[in-house]
PyMOL Python script that loads the backbone (N, CA, C, O; Angstrom):
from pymol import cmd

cmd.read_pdbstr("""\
ATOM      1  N   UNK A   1       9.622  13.267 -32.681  1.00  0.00           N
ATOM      2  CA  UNK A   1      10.614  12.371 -32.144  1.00  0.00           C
ATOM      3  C   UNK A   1      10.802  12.620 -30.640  1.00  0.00           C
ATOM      4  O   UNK A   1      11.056  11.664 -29.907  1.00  0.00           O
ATOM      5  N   UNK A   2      10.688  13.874 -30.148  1.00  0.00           N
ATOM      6  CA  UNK A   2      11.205  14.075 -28.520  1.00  0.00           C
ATOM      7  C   UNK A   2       9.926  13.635 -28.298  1.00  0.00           C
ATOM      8  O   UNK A   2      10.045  12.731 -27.472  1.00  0.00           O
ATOM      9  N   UNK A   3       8.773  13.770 -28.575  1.00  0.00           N
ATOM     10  CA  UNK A   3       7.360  13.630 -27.936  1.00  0.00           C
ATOM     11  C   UNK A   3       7.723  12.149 -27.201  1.00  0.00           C
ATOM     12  O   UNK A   3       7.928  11.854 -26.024  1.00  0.00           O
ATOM     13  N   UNK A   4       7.703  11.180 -28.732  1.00  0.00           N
ATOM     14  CA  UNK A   4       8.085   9.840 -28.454  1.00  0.00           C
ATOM     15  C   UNK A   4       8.554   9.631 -26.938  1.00  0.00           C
ATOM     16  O   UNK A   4       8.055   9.054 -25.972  1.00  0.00           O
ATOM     17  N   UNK A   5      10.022  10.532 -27.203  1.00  0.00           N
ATOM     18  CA  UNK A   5      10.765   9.764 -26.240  1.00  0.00           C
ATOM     19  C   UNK A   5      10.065  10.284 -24.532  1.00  0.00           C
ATOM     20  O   UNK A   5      10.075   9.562 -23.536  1.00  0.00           O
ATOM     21  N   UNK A   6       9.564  11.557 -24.600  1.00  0.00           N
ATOM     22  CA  UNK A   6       9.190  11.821 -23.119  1.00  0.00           C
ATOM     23  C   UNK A   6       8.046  10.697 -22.816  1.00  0.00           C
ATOM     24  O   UNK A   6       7.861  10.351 -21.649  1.00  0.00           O
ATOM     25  N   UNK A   7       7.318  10.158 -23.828  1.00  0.00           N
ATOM     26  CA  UNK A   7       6.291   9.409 -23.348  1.00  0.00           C
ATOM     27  C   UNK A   7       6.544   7.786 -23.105  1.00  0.00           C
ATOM     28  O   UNK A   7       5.858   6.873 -22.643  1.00  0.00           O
ATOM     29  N   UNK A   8       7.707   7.884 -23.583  1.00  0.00           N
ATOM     30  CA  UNK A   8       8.306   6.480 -23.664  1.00  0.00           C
ATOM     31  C   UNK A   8       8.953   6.411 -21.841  1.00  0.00           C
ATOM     32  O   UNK A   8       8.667   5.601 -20.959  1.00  0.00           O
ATOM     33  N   UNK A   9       9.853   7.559 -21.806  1.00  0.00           N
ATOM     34  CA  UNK A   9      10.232   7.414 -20.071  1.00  0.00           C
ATOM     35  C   UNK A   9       9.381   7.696 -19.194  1.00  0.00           C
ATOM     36  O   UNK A   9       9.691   7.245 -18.091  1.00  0.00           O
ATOM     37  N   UNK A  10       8.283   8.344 -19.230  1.00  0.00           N
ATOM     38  CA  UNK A  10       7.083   8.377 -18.550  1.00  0.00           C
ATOM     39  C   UNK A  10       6.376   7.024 -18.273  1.00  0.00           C
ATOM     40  O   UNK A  10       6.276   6.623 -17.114  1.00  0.00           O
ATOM     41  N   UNK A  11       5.897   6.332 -19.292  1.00  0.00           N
ATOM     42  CA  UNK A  11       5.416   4.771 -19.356  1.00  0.00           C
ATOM     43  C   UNK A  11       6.596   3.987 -18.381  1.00  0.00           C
ATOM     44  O   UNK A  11       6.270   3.248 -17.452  1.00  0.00           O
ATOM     45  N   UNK A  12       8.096   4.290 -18.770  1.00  0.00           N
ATOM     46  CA  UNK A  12       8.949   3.289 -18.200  1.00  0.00           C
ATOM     47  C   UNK A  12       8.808   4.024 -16.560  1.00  0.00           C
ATOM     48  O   UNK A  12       8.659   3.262 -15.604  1.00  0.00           O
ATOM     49  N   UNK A  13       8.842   4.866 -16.436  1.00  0.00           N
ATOM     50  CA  UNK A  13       8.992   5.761 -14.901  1.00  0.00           C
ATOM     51  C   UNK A  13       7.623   5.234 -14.175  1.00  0.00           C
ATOM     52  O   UNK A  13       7.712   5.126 -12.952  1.00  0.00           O
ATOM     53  N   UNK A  14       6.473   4.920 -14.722  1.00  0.00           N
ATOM     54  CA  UNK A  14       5.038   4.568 -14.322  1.00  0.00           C
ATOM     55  C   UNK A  14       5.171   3.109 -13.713  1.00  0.00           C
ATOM     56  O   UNK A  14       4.903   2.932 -12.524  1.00  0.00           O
ATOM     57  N   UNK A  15       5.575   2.089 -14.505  1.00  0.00           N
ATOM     58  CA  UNK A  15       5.899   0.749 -14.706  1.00  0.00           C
ATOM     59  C   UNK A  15       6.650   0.781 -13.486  1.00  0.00           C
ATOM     60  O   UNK A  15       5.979   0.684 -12.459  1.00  0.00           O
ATOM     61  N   UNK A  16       8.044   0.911 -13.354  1.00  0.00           N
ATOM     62  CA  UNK A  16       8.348   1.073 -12.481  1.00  0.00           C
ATOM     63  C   UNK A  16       8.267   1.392 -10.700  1.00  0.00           C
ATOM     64  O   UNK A  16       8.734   0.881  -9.682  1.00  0.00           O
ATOM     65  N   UNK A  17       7.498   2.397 -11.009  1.00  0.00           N
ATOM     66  CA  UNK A  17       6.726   2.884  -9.711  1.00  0.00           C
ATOM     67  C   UNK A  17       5.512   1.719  -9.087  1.00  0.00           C
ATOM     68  O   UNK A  17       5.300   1.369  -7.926  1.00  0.00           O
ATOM     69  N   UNK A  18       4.731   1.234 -10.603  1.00  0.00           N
ATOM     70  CA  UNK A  18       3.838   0.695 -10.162  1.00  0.00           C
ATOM     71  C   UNK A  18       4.544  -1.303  -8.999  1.00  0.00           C
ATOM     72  O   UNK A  18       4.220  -1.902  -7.973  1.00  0.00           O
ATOM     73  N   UNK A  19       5.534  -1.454 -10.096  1.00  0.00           N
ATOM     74  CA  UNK A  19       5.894  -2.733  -9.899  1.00  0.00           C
ATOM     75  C   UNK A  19       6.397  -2.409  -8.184  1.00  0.00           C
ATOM     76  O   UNK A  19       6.224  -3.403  -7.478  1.00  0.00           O
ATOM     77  N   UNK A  20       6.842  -1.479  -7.617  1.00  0.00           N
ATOM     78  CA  UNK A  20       7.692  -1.168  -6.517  1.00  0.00           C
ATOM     79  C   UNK A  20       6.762  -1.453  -5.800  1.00  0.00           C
ATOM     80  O   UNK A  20       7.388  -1.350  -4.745  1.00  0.00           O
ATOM     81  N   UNK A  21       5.514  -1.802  -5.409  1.00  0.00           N
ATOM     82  CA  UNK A  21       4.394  -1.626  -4.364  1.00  0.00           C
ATOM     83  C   UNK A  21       4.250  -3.177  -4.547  1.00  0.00           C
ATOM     84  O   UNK A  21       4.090  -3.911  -5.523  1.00  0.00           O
ATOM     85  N   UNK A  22       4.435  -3.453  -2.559  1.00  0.00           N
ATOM     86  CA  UNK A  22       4.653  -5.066  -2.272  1.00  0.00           C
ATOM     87  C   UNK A  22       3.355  -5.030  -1.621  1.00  0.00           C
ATOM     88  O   UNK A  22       3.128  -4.016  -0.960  1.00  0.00           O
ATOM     89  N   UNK A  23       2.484  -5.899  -1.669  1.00  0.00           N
ATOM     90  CA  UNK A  23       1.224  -6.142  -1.170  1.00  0.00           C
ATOM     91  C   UNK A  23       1.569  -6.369   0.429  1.00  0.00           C
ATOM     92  O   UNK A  23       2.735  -6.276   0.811  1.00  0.00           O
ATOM     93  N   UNK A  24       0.580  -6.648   1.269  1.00  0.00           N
ATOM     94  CA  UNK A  24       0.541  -6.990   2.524  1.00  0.00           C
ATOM     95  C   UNK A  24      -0.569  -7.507   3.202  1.00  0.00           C
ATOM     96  O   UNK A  24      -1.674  -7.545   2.661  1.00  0.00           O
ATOM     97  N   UNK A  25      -0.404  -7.837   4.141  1.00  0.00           N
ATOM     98  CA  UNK A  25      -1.734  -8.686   4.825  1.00  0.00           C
ATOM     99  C   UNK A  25      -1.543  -8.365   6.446  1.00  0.00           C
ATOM    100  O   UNK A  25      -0.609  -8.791   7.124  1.00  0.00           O
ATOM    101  N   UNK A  26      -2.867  -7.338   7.026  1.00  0.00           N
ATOM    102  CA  UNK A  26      -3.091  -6.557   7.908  1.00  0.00           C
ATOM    103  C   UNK A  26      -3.873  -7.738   8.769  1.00  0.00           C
ATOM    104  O   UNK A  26      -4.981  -7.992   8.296  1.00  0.00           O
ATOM    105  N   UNK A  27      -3.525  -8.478   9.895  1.00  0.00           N
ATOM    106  CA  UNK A  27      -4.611  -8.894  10.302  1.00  0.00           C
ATOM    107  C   UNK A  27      -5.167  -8.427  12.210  1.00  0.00           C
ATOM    108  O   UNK A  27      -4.275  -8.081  12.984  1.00  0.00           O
ATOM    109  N   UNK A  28      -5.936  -8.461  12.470  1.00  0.00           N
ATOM    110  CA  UNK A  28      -6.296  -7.774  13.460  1.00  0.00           C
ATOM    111  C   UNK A  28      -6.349  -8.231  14.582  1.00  0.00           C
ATOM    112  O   UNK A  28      -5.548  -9.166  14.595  1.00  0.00           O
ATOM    113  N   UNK A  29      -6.850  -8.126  15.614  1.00  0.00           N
ATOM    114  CA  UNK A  29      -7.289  -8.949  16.993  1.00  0.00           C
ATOM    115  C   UNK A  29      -8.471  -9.380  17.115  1.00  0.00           C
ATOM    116  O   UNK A  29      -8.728 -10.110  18.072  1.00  0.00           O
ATOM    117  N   UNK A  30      -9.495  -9.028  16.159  1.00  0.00           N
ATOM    118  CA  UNK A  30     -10.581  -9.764  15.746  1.00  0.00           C
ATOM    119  C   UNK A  30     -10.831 -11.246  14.600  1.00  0.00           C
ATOM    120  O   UNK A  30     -11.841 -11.699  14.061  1.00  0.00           O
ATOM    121  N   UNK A  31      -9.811 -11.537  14.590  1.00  0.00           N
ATOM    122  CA  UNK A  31      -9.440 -12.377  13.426  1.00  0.00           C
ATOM    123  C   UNK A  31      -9.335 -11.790  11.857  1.00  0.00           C
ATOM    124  O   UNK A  31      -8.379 -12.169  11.180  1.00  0.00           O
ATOM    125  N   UNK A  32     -10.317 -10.866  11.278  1.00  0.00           N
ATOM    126  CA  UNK A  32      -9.970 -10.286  10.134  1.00  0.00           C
ATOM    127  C   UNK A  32      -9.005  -9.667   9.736  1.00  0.00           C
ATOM    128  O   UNK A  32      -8.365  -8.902  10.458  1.00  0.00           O
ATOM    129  N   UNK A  33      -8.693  -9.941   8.289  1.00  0.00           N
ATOM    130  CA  UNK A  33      -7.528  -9.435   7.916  1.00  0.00           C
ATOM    131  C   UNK A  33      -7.739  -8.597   6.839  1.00  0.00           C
ATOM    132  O   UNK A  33      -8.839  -8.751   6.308  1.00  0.00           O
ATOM    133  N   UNK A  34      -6.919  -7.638   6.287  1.00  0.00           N
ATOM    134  CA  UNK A  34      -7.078  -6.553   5.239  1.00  0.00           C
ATOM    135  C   UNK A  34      -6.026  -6.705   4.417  1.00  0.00           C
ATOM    136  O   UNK A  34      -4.984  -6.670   5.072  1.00  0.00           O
ATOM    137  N   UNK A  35      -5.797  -6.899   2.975  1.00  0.00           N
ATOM    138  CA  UNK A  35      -5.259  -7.418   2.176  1.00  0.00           C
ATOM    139  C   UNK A  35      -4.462  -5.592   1.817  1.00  0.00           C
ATOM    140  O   UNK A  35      -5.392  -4.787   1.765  1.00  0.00           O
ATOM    141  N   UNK A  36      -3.218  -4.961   1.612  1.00  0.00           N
ATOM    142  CA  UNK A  36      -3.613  -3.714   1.122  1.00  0.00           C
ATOM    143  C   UNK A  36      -2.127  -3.702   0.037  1.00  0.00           C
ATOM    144  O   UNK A  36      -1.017  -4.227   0.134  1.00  0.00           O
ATOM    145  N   UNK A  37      -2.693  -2.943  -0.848  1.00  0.00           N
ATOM    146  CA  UNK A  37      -1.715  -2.423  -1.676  1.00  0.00           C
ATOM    147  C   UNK A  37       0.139  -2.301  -1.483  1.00  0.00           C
ATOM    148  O   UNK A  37       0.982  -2.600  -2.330  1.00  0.00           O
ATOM    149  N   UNK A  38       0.313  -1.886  -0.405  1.00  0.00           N
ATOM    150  CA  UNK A  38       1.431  -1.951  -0.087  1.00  0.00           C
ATOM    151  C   UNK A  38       1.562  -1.667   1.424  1.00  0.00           C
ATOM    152  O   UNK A  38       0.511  -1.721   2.063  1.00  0.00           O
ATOM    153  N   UNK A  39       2.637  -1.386   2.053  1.00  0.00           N
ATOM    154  CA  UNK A  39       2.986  -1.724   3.249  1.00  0.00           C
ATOM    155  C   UNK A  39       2.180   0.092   3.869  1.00  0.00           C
ATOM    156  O   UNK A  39       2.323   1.164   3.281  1.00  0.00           O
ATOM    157  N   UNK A  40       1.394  -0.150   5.164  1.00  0.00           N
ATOM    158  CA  UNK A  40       0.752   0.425   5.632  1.00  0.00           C
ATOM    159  C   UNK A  40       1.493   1.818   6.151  1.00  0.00           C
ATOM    160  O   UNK A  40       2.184   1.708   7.164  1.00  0.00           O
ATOM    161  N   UNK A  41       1.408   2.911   5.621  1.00  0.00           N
ATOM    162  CA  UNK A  41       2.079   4.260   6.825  1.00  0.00           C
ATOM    163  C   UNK A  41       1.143   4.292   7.666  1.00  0.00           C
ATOM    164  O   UNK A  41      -0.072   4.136   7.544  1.00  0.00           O
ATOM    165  N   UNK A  42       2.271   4.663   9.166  1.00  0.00           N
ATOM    166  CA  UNK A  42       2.019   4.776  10.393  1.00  0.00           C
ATOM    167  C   UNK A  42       2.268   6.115  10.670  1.00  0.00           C
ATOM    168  O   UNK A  42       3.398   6.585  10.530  1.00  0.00           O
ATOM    169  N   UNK A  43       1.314   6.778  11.053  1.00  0.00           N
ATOM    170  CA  UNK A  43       1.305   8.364  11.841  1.00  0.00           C
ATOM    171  C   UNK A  43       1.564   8.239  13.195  1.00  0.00           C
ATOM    172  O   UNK A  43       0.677   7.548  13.696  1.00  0.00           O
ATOM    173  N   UNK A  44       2.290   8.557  13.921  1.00  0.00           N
ATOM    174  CA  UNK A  44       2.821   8.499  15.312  1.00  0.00           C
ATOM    175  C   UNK A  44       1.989   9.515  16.049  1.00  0.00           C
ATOM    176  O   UNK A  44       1.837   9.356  17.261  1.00  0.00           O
ATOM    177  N   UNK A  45       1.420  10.569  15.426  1.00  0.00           N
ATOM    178  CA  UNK A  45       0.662  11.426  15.984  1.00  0.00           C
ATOM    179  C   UNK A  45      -0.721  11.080  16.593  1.00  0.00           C
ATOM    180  O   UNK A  45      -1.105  11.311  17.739  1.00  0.00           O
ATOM    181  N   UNK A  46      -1.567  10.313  15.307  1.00  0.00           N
ATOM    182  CA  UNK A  46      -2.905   9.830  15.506  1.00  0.00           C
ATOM    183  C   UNK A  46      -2.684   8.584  16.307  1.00  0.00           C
ATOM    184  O   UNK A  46      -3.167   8.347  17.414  1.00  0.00           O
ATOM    185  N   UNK A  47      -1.892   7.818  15.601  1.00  0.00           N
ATOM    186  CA  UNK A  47      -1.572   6.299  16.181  1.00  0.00           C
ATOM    187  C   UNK A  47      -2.400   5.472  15.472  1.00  0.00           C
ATOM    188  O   UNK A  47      -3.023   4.610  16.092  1.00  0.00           O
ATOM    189  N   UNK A  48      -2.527   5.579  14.239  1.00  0.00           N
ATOM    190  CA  UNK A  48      -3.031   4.366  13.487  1.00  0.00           C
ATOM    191  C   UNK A  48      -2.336   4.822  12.173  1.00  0.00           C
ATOM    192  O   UNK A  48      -1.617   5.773  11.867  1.00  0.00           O
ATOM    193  N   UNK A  49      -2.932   3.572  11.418  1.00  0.00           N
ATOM    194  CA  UNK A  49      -1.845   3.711  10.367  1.00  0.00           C
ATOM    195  C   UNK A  49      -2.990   3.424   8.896  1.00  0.00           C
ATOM    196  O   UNK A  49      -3.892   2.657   8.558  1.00  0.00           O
ATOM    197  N   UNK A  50      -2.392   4.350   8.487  1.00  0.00           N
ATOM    198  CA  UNK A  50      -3.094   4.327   7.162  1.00  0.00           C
ATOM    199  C   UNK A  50      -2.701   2.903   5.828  1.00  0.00           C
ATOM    200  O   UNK A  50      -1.686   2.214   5.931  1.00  0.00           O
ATOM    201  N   UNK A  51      -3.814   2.705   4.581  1.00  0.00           N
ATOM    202  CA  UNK A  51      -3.515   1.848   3.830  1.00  0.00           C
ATOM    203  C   UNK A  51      -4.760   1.960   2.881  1.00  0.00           C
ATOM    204  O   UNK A  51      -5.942   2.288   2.994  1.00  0.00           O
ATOM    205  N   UNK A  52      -3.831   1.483   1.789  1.00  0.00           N
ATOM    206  CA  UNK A  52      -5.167   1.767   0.387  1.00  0.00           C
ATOM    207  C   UNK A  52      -5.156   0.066  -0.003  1.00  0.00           C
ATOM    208  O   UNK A  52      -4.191  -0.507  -0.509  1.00  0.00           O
ATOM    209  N   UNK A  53      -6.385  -0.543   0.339  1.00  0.00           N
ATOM    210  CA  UNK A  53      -6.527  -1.990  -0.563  1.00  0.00           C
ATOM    211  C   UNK A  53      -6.618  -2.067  -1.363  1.00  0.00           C
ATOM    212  O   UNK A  53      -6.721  -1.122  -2.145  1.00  0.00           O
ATOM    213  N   UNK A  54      -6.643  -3.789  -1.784  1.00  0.00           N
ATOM    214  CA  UNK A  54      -5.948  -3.913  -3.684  1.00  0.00           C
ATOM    215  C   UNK A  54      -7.101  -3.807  -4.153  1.00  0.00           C
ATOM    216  O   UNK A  54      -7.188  -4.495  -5.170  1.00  0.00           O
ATOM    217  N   UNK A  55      -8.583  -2.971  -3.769  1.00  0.00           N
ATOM    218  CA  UNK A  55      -9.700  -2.711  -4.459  1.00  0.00           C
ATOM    219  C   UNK A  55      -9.269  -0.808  -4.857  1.00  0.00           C
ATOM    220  O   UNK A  55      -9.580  -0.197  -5.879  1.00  0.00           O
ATOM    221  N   UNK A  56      -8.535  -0.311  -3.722  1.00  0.00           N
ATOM    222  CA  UNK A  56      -8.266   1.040  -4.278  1.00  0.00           C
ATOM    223  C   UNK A  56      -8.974   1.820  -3.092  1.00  0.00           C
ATOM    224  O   UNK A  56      -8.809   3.027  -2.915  1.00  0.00           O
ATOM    225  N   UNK A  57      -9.798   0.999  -2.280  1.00  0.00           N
ATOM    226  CA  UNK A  57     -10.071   1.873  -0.828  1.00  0.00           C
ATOM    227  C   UNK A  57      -9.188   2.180   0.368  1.00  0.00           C
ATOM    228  O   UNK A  57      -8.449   1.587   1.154  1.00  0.00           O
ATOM    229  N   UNK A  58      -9.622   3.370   0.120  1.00  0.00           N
ATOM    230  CA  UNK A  58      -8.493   4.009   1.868  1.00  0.00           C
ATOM    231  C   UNK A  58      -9.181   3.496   2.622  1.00  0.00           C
ATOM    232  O   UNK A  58     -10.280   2.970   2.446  1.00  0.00           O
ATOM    233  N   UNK A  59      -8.283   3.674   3.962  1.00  0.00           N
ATOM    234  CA  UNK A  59      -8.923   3.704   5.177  1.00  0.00           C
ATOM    235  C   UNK A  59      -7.413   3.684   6.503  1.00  0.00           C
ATOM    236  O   UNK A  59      -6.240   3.779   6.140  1.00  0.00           O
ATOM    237  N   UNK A  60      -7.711   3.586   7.530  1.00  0.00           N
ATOM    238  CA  UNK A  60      -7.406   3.660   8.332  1.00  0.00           C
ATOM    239  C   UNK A  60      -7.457   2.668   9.753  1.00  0.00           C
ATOM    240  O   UNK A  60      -8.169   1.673   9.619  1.00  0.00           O
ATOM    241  N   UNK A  61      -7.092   2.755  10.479  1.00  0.00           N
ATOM    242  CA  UNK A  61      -6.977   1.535  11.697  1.00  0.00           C
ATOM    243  C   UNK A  61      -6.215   1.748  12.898  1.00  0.00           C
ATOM    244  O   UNK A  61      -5.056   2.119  12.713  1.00  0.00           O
ATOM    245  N   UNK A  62      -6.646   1.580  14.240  1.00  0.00           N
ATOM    246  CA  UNK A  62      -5.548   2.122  14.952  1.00  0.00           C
ATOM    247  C   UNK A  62      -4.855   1.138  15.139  1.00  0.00           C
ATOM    248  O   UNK A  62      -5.043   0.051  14.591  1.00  0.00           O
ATOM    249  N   UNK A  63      -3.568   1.509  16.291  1.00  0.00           N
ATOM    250  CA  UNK A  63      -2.475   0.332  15.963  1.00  0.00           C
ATOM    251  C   UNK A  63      -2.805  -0.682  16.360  1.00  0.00           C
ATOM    252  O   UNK A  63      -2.581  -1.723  15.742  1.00  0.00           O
ATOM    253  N   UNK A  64      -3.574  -0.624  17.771  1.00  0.00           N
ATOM    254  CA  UNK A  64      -3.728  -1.370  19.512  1.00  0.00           C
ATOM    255  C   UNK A  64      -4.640  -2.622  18.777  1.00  0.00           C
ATOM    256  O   UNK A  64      -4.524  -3.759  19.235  1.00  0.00           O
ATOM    257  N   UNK A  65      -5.695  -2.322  17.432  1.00  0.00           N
ATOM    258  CA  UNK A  65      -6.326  -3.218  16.864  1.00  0.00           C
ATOM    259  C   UNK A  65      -5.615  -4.426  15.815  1.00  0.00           C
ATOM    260  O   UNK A  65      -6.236  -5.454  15.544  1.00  0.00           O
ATOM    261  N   UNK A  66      -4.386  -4.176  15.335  1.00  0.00           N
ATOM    262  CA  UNK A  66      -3.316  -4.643  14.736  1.00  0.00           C
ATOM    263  C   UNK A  66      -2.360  -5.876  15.619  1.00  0.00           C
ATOM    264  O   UNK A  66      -1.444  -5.745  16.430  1.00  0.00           O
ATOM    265  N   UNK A  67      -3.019  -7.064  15.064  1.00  0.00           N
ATOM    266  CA  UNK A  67      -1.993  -8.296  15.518  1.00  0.00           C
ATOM    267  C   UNK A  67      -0.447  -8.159  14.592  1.00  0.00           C
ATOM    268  O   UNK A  67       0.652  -8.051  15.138  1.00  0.00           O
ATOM    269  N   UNK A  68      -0.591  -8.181  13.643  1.00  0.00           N
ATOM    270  CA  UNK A  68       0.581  -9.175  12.833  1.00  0.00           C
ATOM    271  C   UNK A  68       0.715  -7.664  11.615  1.00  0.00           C
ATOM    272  O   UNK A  68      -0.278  -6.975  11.850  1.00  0.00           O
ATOM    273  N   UNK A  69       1.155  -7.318  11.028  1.00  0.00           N
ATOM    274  CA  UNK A  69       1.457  -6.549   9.189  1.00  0.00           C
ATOM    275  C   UNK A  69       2.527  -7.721   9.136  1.00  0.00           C
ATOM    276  O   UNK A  69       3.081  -8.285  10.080  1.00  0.00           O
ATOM    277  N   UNK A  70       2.688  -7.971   7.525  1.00  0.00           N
ATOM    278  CA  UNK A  70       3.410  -8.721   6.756  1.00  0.00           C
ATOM    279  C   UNK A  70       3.085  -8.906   5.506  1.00  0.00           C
ATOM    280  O   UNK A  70       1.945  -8.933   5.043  1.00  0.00           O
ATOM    281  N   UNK A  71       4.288  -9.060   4.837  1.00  0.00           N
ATOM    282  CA  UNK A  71       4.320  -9.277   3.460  1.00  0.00           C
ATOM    283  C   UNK A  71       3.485 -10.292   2.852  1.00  0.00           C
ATOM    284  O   UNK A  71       3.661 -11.425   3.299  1.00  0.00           O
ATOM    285  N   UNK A  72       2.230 -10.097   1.528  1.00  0.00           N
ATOM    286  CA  UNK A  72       1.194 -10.837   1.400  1.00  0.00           C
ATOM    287  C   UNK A  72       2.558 -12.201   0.292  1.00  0.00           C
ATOM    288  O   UNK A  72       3.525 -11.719  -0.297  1.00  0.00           O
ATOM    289  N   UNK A  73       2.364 -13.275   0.277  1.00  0.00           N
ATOM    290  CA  UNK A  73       3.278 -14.215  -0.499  1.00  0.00           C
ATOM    291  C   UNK A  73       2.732 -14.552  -1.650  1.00  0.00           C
ATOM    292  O   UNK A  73       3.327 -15.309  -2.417  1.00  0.00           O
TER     293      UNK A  73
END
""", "prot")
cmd.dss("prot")
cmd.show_as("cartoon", "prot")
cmd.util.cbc("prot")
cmd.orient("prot")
């Protein structure tokens, strides 16, 4: 019965987490744009900003190459 329930708030705690991630749309000064998982972190140190796309690839970008970030609709 406890098994149940830890795996039951785990699934709901997962769900949750997953639904919280708002897509976005990165587009550049080259015209291309990068579709990514959720809203991009920015390192102030390096000066580009990191992002995982909705394929599941990292990567990276500096800022100066960055026209527009915004919420994908």
């Amino acid at each position: 019965m406890n098994r149940i329930f830890v795996l039951s708030v785990l699934l709901v705690s997962l769900f949750l987490f997953i639904s919280c991630a708002t897509p976005h749309v990165v587009l550049l000064k080259d015209g291309t744009t990068i579709e990514t998982r959720d809203t991009p972190d920015f390192d102030k140190k390096a000066g580009f900003y990191r992002y995982e796309t909705v394929d599941g690839m990292k990567g990276q970008i500096n800022k100066d190459a960055i026209v527009e970030i915004k919420e994908k609709k």
